[in-house]
N, C-alpha and C positions, 0 to 999 in steps of 0.2 A: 803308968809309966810306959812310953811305946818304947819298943828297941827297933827300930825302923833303921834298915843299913843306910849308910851313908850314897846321895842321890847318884852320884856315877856307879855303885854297881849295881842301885834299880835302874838304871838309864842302859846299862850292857844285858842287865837280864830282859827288860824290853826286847832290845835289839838283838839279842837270841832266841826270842822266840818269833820273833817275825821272821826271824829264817827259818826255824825250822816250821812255822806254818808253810814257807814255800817249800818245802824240802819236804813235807809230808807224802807219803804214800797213799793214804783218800782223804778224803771232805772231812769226815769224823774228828781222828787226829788232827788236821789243818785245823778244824772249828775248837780244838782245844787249846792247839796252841793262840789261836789269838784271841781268846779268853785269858788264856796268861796273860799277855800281852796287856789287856786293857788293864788287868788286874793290878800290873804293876805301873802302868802309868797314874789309875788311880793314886796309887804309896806313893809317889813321886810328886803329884801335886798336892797331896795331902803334906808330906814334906816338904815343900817350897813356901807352902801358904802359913807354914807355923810363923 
């Protein structure tokens, strides 16, 4: 059973972390945040394609 949120608030949680990778203070954190980022675009097509 997945409990995967509903795709507009993976689509805002995307779109908050692609800000706060530009909004990060070094490379590090920036590189985490847009590992988030992918992470939930993943859950996002993984939920479109069901």
């Amino acid at each position: 059973m997945d409990f995967l949120p509903h795709p507009s608030v993976i689509e805002r949680r995307m779109d908050d972390q692609s800000v706060l990778e530009i909004q990060a203070p070094n490379a590090i954190i920036a590189r985490m945040h847009e590992e988030l980022a992918l992470l939930y675009r993943e859950q996002l097509v993984a939920l479109i394609e069901r």
